[in-house]
C-alpha positions in Angstrom: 66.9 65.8 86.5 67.6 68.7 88.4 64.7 71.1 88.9 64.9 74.9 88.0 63.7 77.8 86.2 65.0 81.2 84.9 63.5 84.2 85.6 64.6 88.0 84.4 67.0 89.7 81.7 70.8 90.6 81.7 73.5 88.0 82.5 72.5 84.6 84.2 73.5 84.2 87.8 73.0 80.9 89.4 71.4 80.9 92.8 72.3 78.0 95.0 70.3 77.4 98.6 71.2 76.5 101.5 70.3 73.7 104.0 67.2 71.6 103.6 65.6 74.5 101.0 64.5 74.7 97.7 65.0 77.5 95.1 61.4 78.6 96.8 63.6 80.5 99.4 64.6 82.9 97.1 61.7 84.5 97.2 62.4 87.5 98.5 65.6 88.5 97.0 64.2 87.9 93.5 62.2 90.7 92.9 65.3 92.7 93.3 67.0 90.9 91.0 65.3 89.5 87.8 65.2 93.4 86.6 68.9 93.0 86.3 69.7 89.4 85.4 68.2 86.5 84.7 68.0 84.3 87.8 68.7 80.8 87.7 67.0 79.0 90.9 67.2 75.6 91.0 66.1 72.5 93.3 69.3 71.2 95.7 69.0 67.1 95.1 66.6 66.0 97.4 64.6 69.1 97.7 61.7 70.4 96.1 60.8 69.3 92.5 64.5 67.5 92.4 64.7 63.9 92.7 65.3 62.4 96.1 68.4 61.6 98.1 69.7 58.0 97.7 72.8 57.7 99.5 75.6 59.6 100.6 76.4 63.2 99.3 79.3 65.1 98.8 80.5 68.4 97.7 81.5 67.2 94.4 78.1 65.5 94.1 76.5 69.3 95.0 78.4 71.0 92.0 77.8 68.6 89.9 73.8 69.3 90.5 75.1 72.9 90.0 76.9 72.4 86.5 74.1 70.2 85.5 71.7 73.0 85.8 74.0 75.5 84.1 74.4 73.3 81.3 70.4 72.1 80.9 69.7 76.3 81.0 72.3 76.6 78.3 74.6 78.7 80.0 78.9 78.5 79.7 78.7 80.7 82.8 77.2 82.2 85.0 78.0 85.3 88.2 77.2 82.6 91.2 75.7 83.2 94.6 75.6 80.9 97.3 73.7 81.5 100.7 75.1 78.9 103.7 75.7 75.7 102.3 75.0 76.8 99.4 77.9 79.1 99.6 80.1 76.7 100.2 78.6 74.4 97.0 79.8 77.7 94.9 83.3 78.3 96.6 83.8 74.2 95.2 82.4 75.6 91.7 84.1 78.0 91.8 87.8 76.7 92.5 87.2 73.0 90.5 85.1 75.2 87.5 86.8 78.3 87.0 85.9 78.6 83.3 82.1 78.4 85.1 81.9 81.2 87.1 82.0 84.4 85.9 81.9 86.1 89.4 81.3 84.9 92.9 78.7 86.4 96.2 79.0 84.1 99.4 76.6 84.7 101.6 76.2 83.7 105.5 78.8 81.0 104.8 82.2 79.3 105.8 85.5 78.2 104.3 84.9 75.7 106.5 87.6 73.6 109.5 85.3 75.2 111.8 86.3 74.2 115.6 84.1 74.4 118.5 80.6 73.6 119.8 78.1 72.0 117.3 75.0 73.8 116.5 73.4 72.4 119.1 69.7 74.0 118.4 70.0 73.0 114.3 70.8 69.2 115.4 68.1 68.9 118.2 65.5 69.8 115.8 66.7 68.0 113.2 66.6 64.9 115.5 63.1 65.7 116.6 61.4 66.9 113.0 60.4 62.9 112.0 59.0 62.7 115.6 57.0 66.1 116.3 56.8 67.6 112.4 58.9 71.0 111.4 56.4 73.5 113.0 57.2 72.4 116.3 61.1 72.1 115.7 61.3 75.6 114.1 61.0 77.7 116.6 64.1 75.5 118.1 66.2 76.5 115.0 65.0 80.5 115.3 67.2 82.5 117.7 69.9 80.7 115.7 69.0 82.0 112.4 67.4 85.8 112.9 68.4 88.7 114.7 66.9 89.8 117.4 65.4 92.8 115.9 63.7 90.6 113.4 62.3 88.1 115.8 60.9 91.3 118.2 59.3 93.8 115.5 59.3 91.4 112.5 57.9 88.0 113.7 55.5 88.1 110.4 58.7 87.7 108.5 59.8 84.9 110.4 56.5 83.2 110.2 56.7 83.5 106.9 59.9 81.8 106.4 58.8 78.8 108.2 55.5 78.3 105.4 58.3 77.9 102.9 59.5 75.5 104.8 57.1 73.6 105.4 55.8 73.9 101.8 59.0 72.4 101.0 58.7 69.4 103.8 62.1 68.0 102.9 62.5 64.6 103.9 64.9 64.1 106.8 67.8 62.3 104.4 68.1 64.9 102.7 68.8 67.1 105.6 71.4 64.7 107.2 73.2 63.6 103.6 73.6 67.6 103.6 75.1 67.7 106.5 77.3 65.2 106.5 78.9 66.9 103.0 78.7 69.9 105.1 80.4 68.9 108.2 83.4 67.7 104.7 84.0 71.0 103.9 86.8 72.9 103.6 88.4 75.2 101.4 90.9 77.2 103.3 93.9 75.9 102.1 92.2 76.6 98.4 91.3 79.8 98.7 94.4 82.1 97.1 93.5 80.1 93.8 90.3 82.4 93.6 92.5 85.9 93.2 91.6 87.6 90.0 87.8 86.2 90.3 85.7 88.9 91.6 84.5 87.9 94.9 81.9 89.6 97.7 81.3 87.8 100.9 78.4 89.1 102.7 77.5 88.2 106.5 75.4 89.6 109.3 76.7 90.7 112.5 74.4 89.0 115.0 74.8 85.5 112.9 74.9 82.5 115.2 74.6 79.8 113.3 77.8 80.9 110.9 79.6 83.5 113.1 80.6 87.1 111.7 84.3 85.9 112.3 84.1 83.0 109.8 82.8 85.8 107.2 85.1 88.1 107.9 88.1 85.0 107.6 86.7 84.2 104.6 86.8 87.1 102.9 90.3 88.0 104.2 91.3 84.4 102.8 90.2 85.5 99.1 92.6 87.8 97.5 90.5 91.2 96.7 87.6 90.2 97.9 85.4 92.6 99.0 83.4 91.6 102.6 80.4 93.6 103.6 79.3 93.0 107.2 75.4 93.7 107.8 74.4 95.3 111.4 71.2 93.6 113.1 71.4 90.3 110.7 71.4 86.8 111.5 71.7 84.0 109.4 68.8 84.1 107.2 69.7 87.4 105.3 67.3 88.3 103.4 64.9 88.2 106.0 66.8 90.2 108.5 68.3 92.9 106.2 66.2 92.3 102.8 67.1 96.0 101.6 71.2 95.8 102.6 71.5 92.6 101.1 70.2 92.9 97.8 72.0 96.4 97.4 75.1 94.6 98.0 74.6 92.2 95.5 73.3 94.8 93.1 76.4 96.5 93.9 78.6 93.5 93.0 76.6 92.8 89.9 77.1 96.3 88.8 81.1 96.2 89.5 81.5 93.0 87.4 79.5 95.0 84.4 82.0 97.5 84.5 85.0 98.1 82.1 87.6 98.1 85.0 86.5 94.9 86.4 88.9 91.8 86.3 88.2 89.2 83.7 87.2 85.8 85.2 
């Protein structure tokens, strides 16, 4: 079974995580939100207190861990937020689910199709982490995923990432099942089916691993979408712009609690 828990009061909204982490990397951006709603955080397959990766994994498979959770939790629906891959887990909720979602935040993510170079820096260390251990590939992975404000005044936040991670010492087939869903995805021909859902897509500037361009396409692809671009923020956005990025999805929690907001 899919581990999770539920934390706060107010509507549910269903947190998914991103690449190789457990719902312990929502540990910053929770204490802005469980006075609000209650937070459902939950265990990608593979990670954490979930049971471990067996073979092959697809996007389907990732939402159906997703719907699993909703239902174990006892929630219809729920507002969804989705950070990376994670994000692109909720954009497949969203379009195969409909009746699941009552609102939509995509964070540091792609529609996906994505041409060019490969992440080179995420796939050396990925290929080195059985070999050397994950606190000697990190530092590999970290000009791709903070700003450069963060990594020269804030390195305590960046240090502190990394003892998530390596609390959470996912096992390397995880990591490369994930990406191979990942590298799978791609919703940009699906997109226009989202319009009346309401949608914010939030991404930093200075993100290298995703760039700022892919936010601000997938934003544009989503009719009425609202995209809010973060100065000084990489990747990892609630280390990089903590304050910014929870206001925005304050913001969009308090738009879809409004009378004027479009029914999902």
């Amino acid at each position: 079974m899919i581990a999770y828990d539920v934390q706060g009061e107010g509507e549910p909204l269903l947190l998914i995580m991103g690449l190789s982490g457990s719902r312990r990397g929502w540990y910053r951006l929770l204490p802005h939100l469980t006075p609000h709603v209650q937070a459902i955080a939950f265990d990608n397959r593979g990670t954490g207190d979930s049971p471990p990766v067996t073979g092959p994994l697809t996007m389907t498979d990732l939402v159906d861990d997703a719907i699993d959770v909703l239902d174990a939790a006892g929630f219809e629906s729920a507002h969804v937020m989705g950070v990376s891959m994670g994000g692109m887990i909720a954009q497949h909720l969203a379009l195969d689910h409909r009746d699941r979602v009552r609102s939509l935040i995509l964070g540091c993510t792609t529609a996906g199709g994505r041409r060019g170079a490969p992440p080179w820096r995420m796939m050396t260390a990925t290929a080195l982490r059985p070999v050397v251990g994950a606190t000697r590939t990190f530092p590999i992975v970290i000009p791709a995923l903070y700003a450069q404000r963060t990594r020269d005044e804030q390195p305590e936040r960046v240090e502190e990432d990394l003892r998530i991670r390596l609390a959470d010492n996912t096992d390397i087939r995880t990591t490369l099942a994930q990406m191979a869903a990942i590298a799978r995805h791609d919703t940009r021909s699906r997109l226009a089916e989202l319009e009346g859902l309401e949608v914010t897509v939030i991404h930093g500037e200075e993100d290298v691993l995703v760039p700022a361009e892919a936010g601000r396409a997938l934003g544009a692809a989503i009719p009425g979408a609202r995209t809010v671009m973060i100065p000084a923020c990489g990747h990892m956005l609630s280390t990089d712009a903590e304050d910014a990025v929870s206001r925005a999805v304050l913001e969009h929690l308090e738009r879809v609690r409004s009378p004027s907001s479009s029914p999902a």
